[in-house]
LUMTIDO-842291 format. One record per atom (N, C-alpha, C, O): residue number from 1; residue in one letter; atom name; x, y, z. Coordinates in Angstrom, 2 decimals, always signed. Example, Ala and Ser with C-alpha at 12.3 -4.5 7.8 and 13.67 -1.06 7.14 Angstrom:
<nodes>
@n 1, res A, atom N, u +13.19, v -5.69, w +7.80;
@n 1, res A, atom CA, u +12.30, v -4.50, w +7.80;
@n 1, res A, atom C, u +13.20, v -3.30, w +7.80;
@n 1, res A, atom O, u +14.24, v -3.32, w +8.46;
@n 2, res S, atom N, u +12.85, v -2.25, w +7.08;
@n 2, res S, atom CA, u +13.67, v -1.06, w +7.14;
@n 2, res S, atom C, u +12.90, v +0.03, w +7.87;
@n 2, res S, atom O, u +13.41, v +1.14, w +8.04;
</nodes>
This chain:
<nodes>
@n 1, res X, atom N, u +117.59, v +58.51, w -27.32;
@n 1, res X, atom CA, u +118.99, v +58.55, w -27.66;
@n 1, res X, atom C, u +119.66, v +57.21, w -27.31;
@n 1, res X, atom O, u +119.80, v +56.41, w -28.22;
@n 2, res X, atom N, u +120.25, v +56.78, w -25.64;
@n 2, res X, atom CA, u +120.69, v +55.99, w -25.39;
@n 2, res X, atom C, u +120.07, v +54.72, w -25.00;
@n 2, res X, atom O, u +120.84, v +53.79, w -24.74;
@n 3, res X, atom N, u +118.86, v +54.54, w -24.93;
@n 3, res X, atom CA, u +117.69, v +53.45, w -24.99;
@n 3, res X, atom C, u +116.87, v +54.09, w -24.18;
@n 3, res X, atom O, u +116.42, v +53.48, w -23.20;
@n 4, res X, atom N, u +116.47, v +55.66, w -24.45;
@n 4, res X, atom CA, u +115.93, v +56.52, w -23.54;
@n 4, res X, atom C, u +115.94, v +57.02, w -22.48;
@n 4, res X, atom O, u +115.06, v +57.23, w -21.65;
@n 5, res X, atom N, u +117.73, v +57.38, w -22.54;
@n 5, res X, atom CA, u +118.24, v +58.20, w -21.66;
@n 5, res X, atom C, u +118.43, v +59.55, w -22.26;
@n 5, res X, atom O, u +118.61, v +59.55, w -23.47;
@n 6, res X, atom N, u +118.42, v +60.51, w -21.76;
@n 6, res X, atom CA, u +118.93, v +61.90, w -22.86;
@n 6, res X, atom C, u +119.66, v +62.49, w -21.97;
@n 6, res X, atom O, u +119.99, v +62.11, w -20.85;
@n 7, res X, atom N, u +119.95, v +63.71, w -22.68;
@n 7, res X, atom CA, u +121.27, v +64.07, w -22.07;
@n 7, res X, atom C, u +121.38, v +64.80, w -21.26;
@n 7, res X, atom O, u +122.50, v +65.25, w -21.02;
@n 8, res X, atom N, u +119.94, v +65.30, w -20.30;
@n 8, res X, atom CA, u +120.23, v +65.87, w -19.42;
@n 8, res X, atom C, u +120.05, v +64.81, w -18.26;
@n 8, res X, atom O, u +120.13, v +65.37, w -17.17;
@n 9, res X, atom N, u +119.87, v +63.76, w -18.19;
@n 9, res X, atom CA, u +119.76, v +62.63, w -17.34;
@n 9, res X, atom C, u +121.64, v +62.14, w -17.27;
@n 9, res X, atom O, u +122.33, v +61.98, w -16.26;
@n 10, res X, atom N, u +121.93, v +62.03, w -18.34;
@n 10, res X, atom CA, u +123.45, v +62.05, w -18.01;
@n 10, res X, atom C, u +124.51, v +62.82, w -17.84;
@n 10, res X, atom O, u +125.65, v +62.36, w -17.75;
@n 11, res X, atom N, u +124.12, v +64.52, w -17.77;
@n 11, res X, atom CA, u +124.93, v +65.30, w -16.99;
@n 11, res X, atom C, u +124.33, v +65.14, w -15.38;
@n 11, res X, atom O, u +125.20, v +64.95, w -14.53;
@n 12, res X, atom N, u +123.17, v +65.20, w -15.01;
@n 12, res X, atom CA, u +122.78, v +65.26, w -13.81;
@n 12, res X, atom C, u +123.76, v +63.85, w -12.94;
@n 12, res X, atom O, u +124.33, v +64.05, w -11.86;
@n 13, res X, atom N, u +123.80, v +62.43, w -13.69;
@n 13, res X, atom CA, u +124.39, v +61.29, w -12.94;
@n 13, res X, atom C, u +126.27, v +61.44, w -13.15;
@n 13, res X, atom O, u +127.13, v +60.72, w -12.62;
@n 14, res X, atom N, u +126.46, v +62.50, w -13.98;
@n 14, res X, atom CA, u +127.82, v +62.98, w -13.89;
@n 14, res X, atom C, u +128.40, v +64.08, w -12.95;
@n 14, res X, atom O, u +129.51, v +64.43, w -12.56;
@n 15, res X, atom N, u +127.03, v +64.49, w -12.76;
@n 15, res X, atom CA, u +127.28, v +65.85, w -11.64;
@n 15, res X, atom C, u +127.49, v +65.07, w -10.15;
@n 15, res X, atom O, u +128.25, v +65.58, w -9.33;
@n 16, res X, atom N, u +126.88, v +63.99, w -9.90;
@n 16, res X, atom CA, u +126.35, v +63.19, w -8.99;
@n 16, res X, atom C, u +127.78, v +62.66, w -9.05;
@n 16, res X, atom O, u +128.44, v +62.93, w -8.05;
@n 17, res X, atom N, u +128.30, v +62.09, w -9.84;
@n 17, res X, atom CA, u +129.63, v +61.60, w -9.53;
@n 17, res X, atom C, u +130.62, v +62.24, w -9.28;
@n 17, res X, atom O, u +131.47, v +61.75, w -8.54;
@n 18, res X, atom N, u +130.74, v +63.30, w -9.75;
@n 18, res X, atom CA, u +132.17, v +64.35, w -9.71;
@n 18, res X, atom C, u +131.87, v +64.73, w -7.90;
@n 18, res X, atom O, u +132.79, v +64.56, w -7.10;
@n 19, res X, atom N, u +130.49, v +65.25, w -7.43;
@n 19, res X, atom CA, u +130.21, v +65.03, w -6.42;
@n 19, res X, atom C, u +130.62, v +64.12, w -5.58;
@n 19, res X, atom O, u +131.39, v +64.39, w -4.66;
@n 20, res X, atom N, u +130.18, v +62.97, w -5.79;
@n 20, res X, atom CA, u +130.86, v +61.87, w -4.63;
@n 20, res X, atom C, u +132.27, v +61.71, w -4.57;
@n 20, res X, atom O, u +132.88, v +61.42, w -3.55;
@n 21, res X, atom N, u +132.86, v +61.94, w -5.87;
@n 21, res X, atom CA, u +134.36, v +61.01, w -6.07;
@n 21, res X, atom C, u +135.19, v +62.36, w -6.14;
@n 21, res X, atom O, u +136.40, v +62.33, w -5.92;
@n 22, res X, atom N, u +134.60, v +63.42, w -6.40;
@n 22, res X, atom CA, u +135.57, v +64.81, w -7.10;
@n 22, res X, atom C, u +136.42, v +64.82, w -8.19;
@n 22, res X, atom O, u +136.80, v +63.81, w -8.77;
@n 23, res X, atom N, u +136.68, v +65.82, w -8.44;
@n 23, res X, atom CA, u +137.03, v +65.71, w -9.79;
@n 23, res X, atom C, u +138.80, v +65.07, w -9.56;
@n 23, res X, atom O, u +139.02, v +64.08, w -10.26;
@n 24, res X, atom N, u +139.63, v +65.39, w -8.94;
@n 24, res X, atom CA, u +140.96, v +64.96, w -8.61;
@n 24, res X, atom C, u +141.04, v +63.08, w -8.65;
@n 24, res X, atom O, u +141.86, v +62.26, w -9.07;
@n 25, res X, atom N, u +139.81, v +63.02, w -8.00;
@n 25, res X, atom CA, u +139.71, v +61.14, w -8.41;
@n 25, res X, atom C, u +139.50, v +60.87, w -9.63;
@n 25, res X, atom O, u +140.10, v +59.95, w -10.19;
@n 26, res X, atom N, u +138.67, v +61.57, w -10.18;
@n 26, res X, atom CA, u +138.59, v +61.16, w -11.47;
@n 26, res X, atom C, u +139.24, v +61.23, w -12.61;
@n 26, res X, atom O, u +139.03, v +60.64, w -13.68;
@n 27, res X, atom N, u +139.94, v +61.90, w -12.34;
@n 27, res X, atom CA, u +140.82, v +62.53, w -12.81;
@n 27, res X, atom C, u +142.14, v +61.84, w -13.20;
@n 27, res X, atom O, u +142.77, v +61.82, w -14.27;
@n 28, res X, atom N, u +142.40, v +61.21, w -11.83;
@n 28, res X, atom CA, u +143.54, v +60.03, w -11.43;
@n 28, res X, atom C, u +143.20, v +58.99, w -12.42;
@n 28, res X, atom O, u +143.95, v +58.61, w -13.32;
@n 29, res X, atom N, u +141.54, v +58.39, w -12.07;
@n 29, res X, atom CA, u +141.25, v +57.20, w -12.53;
@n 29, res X, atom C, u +140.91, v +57.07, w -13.93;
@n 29, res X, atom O, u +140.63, v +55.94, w -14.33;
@n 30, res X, atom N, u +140.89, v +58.37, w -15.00;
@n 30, res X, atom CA, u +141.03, v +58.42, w -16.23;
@n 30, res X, atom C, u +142.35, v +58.43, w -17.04;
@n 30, res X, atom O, u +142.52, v +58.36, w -18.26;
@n 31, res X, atom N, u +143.59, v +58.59, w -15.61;
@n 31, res X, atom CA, u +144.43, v +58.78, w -16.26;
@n 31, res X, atom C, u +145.35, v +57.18, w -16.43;
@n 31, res X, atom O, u +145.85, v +56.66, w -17.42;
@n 32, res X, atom N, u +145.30, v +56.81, w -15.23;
@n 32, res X, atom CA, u +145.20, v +55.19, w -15.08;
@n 32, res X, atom C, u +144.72, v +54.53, w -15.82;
@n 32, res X, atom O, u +145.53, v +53.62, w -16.03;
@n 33, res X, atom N, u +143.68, v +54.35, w -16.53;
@n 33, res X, atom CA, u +142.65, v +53.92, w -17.06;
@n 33, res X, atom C, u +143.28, v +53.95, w -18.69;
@n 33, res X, atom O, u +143.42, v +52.84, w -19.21;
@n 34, res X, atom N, u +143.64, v +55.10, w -19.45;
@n 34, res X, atom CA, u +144.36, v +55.78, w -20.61;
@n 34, res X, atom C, u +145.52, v +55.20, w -20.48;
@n 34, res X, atom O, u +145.85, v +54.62, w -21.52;
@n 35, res X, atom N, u +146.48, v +55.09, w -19.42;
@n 35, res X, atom CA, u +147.64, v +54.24, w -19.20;
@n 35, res X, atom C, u +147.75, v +52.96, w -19.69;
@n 35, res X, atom O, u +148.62, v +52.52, w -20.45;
@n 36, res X, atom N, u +146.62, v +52.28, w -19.10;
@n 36, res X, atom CA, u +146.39, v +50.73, w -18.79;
@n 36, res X, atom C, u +145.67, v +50.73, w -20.60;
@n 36, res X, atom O, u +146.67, v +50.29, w -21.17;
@n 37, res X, atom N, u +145.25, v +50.81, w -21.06;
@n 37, res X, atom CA, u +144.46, v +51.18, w -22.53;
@n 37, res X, atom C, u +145.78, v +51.32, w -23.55;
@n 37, res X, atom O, u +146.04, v +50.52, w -24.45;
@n 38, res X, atom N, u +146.53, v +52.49, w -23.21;
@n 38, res X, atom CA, u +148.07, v +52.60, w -23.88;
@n 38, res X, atom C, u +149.00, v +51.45, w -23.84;
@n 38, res X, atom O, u +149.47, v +51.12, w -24.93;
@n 39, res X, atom N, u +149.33, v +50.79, w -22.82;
@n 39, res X, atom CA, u +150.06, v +50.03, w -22.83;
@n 39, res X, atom C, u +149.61, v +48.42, w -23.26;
@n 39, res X, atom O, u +150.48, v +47.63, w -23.61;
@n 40, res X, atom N, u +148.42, v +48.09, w -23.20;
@n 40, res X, atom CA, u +147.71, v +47.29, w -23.80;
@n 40, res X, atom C, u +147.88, v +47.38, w -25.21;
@n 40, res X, atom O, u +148.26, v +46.31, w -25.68;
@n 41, res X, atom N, u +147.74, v +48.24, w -26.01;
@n 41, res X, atom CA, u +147.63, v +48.63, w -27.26;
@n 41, res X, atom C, u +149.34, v +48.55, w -27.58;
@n 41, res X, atom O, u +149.57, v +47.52, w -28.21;
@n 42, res X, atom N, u +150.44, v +49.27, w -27.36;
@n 42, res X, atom CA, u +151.73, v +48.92, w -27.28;
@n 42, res X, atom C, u +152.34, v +47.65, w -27.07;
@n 42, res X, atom O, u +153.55, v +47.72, w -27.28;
@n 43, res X, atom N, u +151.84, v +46.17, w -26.62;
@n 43, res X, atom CA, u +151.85, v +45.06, w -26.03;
@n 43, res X, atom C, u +151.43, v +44.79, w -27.35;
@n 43, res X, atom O, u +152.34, v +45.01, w -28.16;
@n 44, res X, atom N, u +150.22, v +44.31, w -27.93;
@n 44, res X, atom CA, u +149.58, v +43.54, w -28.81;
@n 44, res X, atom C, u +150.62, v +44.36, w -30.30;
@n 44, res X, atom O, u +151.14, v +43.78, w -31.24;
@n 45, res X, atom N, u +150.61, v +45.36, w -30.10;
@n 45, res X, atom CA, u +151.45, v +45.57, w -31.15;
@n 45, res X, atom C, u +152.66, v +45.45, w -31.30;
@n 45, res X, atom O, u +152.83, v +45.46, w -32.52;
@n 46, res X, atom N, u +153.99, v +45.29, w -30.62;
@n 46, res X, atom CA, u +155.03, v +44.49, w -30.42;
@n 46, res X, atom C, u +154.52, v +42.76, w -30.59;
@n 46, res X, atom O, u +155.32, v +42.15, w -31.30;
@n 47, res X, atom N, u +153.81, v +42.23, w -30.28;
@n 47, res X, atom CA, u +153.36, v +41.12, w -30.55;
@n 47, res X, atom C, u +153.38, v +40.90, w -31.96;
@n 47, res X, atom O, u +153.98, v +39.99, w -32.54;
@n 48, res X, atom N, u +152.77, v +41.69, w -32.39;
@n 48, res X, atom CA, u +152.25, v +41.20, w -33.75;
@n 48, res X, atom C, u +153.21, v +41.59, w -34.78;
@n 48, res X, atom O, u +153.17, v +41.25, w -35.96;
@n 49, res X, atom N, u +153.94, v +42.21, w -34.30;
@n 49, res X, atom CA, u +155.81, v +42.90, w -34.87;
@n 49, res X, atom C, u +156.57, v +41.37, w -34.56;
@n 49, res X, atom O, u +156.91, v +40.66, w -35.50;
@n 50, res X, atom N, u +156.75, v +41.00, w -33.31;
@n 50, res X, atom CA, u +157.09, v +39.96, w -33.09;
@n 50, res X, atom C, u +157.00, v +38.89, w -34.18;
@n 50, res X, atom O, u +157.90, v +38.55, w -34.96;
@n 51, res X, atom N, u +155.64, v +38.37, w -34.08;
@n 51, res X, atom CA, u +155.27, v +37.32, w -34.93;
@n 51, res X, atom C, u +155.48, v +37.41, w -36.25;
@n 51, res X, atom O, u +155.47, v +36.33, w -36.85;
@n 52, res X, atom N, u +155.71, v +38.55, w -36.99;
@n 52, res X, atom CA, u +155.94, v +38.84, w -38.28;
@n 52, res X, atom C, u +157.19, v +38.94, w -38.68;
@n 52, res X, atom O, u +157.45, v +38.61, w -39.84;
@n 53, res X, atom N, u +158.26, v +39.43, w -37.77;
@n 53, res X, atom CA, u +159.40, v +38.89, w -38.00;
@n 53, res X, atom C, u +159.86, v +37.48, w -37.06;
@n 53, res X, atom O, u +161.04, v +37.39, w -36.73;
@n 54, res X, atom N, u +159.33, v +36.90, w -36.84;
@n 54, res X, atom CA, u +159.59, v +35.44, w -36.50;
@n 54, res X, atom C, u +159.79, v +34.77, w -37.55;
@n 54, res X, atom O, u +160.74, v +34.00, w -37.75;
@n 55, res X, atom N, u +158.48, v +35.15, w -38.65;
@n 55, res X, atom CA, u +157.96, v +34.63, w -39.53;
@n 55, res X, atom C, u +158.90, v +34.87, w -40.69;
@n 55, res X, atom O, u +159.09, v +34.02, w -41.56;
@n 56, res X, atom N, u +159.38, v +35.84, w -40.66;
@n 56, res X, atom CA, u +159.94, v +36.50, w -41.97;
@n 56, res X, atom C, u +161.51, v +36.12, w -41.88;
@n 56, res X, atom O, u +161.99, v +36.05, w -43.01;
@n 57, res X, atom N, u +162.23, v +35.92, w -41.07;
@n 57, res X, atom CA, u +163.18, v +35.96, w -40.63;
@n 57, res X, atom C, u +163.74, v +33.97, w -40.70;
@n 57, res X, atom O, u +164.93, v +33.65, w -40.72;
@n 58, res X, atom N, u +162.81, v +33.12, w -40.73;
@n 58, res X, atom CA, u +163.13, v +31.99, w -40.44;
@n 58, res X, atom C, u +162.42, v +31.03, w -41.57;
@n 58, res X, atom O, u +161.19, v +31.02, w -41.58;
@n 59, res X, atom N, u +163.17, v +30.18, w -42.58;
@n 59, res X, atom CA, u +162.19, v +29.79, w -43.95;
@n 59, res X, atom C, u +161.75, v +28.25, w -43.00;
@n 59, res X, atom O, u +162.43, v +27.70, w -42.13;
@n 60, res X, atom N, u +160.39, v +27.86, w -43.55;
@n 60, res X, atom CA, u +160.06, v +26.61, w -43.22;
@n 60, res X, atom C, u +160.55, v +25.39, w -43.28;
@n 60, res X, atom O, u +161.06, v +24.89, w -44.28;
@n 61, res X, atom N, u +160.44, v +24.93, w -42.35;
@n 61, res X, atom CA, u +161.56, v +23.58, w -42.22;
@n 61, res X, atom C, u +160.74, v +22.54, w -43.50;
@n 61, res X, atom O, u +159.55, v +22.29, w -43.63;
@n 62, res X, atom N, u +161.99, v +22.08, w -44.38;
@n 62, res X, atom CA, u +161.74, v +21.21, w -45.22;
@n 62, res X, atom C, u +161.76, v +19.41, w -44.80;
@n 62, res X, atom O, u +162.64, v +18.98, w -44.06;
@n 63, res X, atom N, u +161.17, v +18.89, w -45.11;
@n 63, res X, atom CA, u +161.72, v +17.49, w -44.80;
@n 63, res X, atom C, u +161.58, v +16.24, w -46.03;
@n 63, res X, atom O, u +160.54, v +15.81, w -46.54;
@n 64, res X, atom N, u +162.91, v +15.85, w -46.29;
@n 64, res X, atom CA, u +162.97, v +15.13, w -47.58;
@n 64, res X, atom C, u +163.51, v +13.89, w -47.19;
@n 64, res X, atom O, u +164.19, v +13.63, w -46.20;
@n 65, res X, atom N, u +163.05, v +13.04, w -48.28;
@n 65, res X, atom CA, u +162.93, v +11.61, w -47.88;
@n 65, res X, atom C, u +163.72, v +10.89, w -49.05;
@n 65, res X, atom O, u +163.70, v +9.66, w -49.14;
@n 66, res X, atom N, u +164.43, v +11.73, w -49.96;
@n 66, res X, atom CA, u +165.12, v +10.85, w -50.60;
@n 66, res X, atom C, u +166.68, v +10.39, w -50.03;
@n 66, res X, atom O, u +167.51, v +9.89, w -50.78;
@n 67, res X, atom N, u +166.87, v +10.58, w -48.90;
@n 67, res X, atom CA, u +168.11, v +9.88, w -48.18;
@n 67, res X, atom C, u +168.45, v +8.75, w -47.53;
@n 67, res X, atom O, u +168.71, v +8.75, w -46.33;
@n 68, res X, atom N, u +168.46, v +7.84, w -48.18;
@n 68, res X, atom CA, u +168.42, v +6.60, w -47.63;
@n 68, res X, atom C, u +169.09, v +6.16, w -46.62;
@n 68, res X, atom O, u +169.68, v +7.22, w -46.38;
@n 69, res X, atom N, u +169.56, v +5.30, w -45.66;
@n 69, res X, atom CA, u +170.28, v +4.55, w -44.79;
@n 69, res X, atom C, u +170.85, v +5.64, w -43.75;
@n 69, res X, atom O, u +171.96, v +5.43, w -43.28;
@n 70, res X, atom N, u +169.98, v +7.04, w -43.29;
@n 70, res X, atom CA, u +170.68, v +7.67, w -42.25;
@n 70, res X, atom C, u +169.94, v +7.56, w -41.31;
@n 70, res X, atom O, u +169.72, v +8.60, w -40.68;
@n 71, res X, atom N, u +169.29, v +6.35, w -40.87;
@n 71, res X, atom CA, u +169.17, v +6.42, w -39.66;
@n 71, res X, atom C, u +169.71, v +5.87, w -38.42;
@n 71, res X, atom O, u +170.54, v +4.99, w -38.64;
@n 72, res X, atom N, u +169.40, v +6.21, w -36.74;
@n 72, res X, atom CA, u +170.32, v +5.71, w -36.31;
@n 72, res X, atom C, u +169.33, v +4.93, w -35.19;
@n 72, res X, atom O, u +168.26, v +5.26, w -34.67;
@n 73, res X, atom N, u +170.24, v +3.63, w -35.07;
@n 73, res X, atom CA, u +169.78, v +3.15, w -34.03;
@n 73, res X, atom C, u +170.16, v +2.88, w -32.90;
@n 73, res X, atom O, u +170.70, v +1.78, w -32.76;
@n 74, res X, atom N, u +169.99, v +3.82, w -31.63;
@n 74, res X, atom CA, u +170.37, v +4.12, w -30.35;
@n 74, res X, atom C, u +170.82, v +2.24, w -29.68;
@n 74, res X, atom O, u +171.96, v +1.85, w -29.43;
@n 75, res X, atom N, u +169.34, v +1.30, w -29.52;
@n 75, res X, atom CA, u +169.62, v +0.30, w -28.92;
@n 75, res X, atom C, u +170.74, v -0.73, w -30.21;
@n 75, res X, atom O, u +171.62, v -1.54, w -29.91;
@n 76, res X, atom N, u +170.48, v -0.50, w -31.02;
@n 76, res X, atom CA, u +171.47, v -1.65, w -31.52;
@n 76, res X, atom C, u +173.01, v -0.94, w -31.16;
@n 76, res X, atom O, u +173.79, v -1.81, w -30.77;
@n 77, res X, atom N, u +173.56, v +0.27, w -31.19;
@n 77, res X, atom CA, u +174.95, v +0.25, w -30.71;
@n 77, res X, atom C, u +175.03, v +0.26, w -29.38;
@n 77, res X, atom O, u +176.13, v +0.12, w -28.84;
@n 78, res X, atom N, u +173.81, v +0.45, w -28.59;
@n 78, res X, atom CA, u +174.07, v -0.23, w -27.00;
@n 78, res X, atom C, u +174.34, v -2.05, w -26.88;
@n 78, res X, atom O, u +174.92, v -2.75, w -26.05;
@n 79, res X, atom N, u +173.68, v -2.28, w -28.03;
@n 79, res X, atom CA, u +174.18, v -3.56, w -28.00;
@n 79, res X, atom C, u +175.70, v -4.19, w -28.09;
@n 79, res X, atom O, u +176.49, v -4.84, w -27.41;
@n 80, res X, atom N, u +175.58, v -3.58, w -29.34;
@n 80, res X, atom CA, u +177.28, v -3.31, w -29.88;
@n 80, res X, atom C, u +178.23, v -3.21, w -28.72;
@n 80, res X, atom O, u +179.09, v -4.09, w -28.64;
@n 81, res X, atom N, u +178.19, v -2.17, w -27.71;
@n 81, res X, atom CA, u +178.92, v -1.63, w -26.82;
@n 81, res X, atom C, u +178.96, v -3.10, w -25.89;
@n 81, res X, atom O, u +179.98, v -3.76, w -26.08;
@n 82, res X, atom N, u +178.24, v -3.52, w -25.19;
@n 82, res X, atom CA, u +177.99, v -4.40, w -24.26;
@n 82, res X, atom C, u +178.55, v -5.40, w -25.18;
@n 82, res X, atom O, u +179.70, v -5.64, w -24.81;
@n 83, res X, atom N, u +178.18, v -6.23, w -26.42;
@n 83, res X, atom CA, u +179.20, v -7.18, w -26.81;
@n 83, res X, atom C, u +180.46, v -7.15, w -26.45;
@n 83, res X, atom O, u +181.03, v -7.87, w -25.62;
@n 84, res X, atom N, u +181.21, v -5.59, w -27.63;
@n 84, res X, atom CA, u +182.33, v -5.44, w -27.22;
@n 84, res X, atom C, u +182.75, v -5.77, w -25.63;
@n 84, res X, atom O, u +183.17, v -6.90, w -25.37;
@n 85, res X, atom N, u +182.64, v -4.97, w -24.79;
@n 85, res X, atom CA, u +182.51, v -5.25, w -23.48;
@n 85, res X, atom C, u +182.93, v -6.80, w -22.82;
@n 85, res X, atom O, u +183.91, v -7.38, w -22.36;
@n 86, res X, atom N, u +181.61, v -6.99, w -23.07;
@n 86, res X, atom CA, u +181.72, v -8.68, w -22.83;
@n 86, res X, atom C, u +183.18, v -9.78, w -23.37;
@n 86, res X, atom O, u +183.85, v -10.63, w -22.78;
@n 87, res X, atom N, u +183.18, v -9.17, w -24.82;
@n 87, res X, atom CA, u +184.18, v -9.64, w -25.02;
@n 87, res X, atom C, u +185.49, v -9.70, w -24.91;
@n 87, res X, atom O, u +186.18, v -10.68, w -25.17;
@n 88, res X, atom N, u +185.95, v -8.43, w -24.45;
@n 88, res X, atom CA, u +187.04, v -7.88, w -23.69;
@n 88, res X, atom C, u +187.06, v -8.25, w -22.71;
@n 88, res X, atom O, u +188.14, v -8.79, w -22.48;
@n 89, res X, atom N, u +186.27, v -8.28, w -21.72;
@n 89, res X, atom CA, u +186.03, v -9.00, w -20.00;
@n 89, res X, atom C, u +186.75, v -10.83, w -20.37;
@n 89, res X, atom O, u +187.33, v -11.61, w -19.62;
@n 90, res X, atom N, u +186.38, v -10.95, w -21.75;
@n 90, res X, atom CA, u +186.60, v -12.70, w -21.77;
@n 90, res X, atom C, u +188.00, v -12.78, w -22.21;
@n 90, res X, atom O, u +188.54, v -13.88, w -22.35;
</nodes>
């Protein structure tokens, strides 16, 4: 069956456990376990809700190049400024 385990080999190592741990532990730790499994599964799926209205909600940024002369240049009106400046001081 399981790479030649059968199935009375795995009630006997289940009997063996309910034994050591009892059933109230196990019990706990399946339910924990189903928790942690649930909320994992609730997570990735808000995620992926997420990302789809990220997506849907916002059109792709275009970028066009037929606009000539808007760019700006930070150091040349620092220059500007400090002329002025200067020249006012004189």
């Amino acid at each position: 069956m399981l790479g030649g385990i059968s199935i009375w080999q795995l009630l006997i190592v289940l009997g063996i456990i309910i034994l050591v741990f009892g059933t109230k532990k196990l019990r706990n730790v399946g339910t924990d376990l189903g928790g942690a499994v649930k909320g994992f599964k609730k997570a990735v799926h808000e995620d992926e809700k997420d990302a789809d209205k990220k997506d849907d909600d916002q059109p792709q940024a275009k970028v066009r190049h037929d606009e000539a002369g808007n760019t700006y240049d930070v150091q040349a009106e620092e220059k500007d400024k400090q002329a002025a400046e200067n020249d006012e001081r004189k």
